[in-house]
N, C-alpha and C positions, 0 to 999 in steps of 0.2 A: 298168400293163402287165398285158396277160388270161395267167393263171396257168393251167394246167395241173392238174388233180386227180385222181388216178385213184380211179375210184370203182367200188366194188364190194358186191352184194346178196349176203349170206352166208344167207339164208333164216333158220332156225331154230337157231342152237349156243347152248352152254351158256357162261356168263359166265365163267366163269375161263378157257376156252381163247379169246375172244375178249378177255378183258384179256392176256393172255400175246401175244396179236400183236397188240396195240395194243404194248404194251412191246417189241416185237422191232421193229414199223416205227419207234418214236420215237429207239430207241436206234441203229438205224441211219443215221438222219438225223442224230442228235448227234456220229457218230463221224467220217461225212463234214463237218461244221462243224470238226469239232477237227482234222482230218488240213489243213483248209485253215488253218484260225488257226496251226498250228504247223509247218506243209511249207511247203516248197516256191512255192505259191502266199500265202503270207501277207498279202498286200496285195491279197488279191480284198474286195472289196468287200461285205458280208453278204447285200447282196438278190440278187449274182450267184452264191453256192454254189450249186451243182446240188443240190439235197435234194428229196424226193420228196413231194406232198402225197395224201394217202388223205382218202378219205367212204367210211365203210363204214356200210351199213346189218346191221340184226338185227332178229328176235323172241328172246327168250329164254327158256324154261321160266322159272318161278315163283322168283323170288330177290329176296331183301333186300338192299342194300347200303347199307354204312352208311361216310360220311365219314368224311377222317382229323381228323378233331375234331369229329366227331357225337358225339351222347350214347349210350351204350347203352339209359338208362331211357326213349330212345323207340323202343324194341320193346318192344310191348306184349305181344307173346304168349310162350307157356311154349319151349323148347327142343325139348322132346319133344314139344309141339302142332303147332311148325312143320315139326317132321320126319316127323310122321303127314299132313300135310297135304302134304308133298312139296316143301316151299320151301325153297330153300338160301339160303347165307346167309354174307357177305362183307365185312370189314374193310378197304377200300380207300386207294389213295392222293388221291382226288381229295378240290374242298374243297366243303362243304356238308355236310349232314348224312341221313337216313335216307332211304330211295326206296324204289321197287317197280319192278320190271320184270318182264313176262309175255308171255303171247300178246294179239294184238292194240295192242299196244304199237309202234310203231315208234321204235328205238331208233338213234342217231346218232353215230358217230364221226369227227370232224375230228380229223386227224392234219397239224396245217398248221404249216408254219414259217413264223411269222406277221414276220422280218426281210423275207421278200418282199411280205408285204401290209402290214401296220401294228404296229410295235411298240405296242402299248397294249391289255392284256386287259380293258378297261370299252370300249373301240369291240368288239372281238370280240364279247363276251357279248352289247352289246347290238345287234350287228347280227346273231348268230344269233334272239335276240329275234325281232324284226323280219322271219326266215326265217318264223316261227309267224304272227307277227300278219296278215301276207301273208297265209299258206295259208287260215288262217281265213276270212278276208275273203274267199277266193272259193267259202268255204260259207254267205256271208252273215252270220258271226258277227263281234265287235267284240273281238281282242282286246286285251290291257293290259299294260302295266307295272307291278309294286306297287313303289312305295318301300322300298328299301332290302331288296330280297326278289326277287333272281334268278329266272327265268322269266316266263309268259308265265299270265297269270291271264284268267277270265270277269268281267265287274263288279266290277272290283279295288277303286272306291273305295266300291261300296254296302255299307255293316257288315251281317254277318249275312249276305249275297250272295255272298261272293268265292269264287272257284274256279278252283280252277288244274288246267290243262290241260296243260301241257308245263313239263317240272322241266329242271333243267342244272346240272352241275358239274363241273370241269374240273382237268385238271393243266397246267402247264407249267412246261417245264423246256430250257434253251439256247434260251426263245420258238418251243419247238413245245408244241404242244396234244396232247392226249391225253382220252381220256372224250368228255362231252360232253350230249345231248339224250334226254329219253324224251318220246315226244307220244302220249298216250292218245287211240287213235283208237277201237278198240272194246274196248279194255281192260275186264274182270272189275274195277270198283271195290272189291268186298268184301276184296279183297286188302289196300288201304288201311285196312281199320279196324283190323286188326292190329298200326296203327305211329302214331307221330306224322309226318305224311309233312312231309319235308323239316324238321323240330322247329320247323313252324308250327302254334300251339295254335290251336283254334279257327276253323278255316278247312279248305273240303271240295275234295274232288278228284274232280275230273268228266273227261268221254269224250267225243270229238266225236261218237261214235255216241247218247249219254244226251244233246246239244245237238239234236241234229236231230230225235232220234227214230227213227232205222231204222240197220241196220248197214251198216258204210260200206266203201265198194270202197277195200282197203291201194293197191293197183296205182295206182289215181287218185289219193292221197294222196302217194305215192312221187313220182309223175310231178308234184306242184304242189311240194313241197318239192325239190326237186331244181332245180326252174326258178327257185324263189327263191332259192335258195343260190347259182347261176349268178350269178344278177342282184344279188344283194348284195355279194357279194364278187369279184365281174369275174373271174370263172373260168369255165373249160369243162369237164364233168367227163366222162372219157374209161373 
């Protein structure tokens, strides 16, 4: 059944007000699920609750956020470095561990209640995957899967080569989703060297714009990841 998403471009806000309404649309979708398990309608069916699904996009000024079981010791920089340098910086709920988000970044929120598409977050994860490996592909790049390592990498299996392009981490909670996608389109990489990105040692973080070579139109990048997300997950976003 073609789901309904409503989708919305928030331009440029700051992380913690755009984490506070991720948590204000997920908790309202859980409390419409609970009024139906325990009202009235008790016998609705779970794929039929009316609950509401979001894609919201963002850039975000300059922020660390680090997993709810990340390490600290993979922030590499001082406190007072990161605060001369203007980056904030965030103890989160999602799972995975240390990121960067900034300008030039496009950054992804599904807030889906995934009883109407699939219960199973290994099909989610890896069909957002899959949103990336698409969009690539129609800039001509090949991207990948790495084993046992969430997101969406550049020559995942060549040692010494791999590079990753689009990070992901996620909550859920009553099988809705929260968090979600960063895809370095002309993303500032030097931001990365200040962390252990995602607490994979030894492995570098690249920009579709550092793939190509020239900076790269967000609008157009918006417009192919939105048509894949459509086409993967049999939705329409409104």
């Amino acid at each position: 059944m073609l789901q309904e998403v409503l989708f919305e471009d928030l331009g440029v806000k700051s992380y913690k007000e755009v984490w506070d309404n991720q948590e204000k649309l997920l908790k309202a979708n859980a409390d419409i699920k609970m009024n139906f398990k325990f009202g009235e309608a008790a016998n609705t069916r779970p794929d039929q609750i009316p609950t509401t699904h979001h894609l919201l996009f963002v850039e975000h000024p300059p922020v660390y956020t680090l997993g709810k079981n990340g390490k600290e010791e993979h922030v590499l920089i001082s406190e007072a470095d990161r605060i001369k340098k203007g980056i904030e910086y965030f103890h989160i709920n999602r799972g995975g561990d240390i990121t960067f988000h900034g300008p030039g970044q496009l950054v992804g929120y599904p807030i889906l209640d995934l009883e109407r598409f699939k219960t199973d977050l290994g099909w989610y994860l890896r069909t957002l995957e899959e949103v990336f490996i698409n969009t690539l592909a129609d800039y001509g790049l090949k991207g990948e899967r790495s084993v046992g390592e969430t997101g969406v990498w550049l020559d995942a299996h060549v040692k010494g080569k791999e590079r990753k392009i689009c990070a992901m981490g996620i909550k859920c909670s009553r099988w809705i989703t929260m968090h979600g996608f960063a895809f370095n389109v002309n993303t500032d990489l030097s931001y990365f060297d200040h962390i252990v990105p995602c607490g994979i040692q030894n492995k570098q973080v690249t920009s579709l714009a550092q793939e190509l070579g020239r900076v790269v139109d967000m609008s157009e990048v918006k417009y192919r990841v939105k048509k894949h997300f459509e086409q993967l997950f049999n939705c329409k976003l409104t």
